[in-house]
C-alpha positions in Angstrom: -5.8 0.3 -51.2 -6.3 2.3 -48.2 -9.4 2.3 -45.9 -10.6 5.6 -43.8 -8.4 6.2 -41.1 -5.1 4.5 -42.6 -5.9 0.5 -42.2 -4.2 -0.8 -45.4 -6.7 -3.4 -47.4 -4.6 -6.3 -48.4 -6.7 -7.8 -51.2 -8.9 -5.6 -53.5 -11.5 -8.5 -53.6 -15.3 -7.4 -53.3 -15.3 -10.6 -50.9 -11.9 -9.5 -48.8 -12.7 -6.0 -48.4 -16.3 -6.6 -46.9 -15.0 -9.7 -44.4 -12.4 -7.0 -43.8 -14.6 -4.0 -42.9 -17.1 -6.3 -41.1 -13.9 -7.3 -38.6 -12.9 -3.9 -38.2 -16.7 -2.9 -37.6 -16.6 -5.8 -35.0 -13.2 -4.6 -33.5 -14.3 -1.1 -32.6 -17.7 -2.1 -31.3 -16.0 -4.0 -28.9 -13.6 -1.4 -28.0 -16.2 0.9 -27.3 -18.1 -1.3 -25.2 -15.2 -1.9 -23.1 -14.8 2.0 -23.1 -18.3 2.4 -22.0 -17.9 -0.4 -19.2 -14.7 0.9 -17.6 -16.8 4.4 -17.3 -19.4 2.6 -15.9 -17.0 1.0 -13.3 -14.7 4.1 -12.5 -18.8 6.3 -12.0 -20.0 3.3 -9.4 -16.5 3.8 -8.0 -16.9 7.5 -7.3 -20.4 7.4 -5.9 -19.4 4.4 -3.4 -16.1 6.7 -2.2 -18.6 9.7 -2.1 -21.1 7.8 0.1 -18.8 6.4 2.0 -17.2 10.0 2.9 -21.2 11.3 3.8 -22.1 8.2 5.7 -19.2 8.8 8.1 -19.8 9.4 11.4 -19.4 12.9 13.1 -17.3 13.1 15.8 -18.6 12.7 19.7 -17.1 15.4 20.9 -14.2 17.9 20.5 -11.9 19.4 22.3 -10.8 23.0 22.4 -7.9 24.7 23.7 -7.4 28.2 23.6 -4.2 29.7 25.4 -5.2 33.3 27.1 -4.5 36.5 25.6 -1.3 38.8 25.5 -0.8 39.3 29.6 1.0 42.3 30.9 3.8 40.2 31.8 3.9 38.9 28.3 4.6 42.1 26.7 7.3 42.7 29.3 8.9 39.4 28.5 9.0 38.3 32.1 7.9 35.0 33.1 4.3 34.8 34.6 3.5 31.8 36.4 0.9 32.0 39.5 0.9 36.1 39.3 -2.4 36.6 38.8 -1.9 40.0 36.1 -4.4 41.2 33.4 -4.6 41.1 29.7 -3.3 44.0 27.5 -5.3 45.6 24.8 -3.8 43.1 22.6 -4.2 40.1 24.7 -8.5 41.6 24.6 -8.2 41.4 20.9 -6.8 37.8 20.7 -9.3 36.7 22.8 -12.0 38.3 21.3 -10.7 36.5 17.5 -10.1 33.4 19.0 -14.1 33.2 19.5 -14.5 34.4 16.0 -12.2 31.5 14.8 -14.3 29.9 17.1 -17.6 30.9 15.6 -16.6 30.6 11.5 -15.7 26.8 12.3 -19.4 26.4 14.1 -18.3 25.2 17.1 -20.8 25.5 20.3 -19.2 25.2 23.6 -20.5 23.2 25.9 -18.4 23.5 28.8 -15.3 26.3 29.6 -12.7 25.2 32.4 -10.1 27.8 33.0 -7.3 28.2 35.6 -8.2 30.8 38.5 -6.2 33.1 36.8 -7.5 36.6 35.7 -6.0 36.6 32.5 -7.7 32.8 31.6 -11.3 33.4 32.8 -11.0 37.6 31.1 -10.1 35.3 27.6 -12.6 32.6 28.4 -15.7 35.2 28.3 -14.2 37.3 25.8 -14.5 34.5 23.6 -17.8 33.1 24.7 -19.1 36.7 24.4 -18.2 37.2 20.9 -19.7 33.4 20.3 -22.6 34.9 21.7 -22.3 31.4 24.1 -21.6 33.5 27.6 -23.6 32.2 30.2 
């Protein structure tokens, strides 16, 4: 005879199919507490990883470099070094959405050192200006 869900009862005995059903009764409430454990253990597993990843500590301090905008020299492709020439239009707009980069990631500058160049201190306060952080 068959049993609910394919299991095959061997002997049609009254006796036989109760001990039988009472062992496959037994069988699945095991399984399921196993089931119900190894959730348990995989749930207590997440939360420990997901305080672990809030409990971290934030950084000391970061470090930001920012190159200066498009120079003029830039866009003539000739070499720049210690000539002390201006941004372009373009090199004003990099430098002002550098400080927008700059202010989407929430960073607040602390401290700006910049070469004595034009070109490095006009990029420097565009980009504290558009941080609102020029001082």
């Amino acid at each position: 005879a068959r049993l609910p869900g394919g299991a095959v009862l061997l002997s049609e005995e009254a006796g036989d199919a109760d001990a039988a059903l009472a062992a496959a009764e037994r069988e699945l409430q095991i399984a399921l507490a196993e089931a119900a454990a190894a959730r348990e253990a995989a749930s207590a597993r997440k939360e420990t990883a997901a305080r672990a990843a809030t409990e971290e500590e934030a950084p000391h301090a970061r470090l930001v470099l920012v190159r200066h905008g498009q120079s003029e020299w830039n866009l003539a492709n000739r070499f720049t070094g210690w000539v002390d020439v201006d941004l372009t239009e373009q090199g004003i707009l990099e430098a002002r959405e550098a400080g927008r980069l700059l202010a989407a990631a929430g960073l607040e500058i602390d401290e700006v050192h910049t070469s004595l160049m034009r070109r490095a201190i006009r990029s420097a306060v565009l980009m504290l200006s558009t941080l609102n952080q020029c001082w």
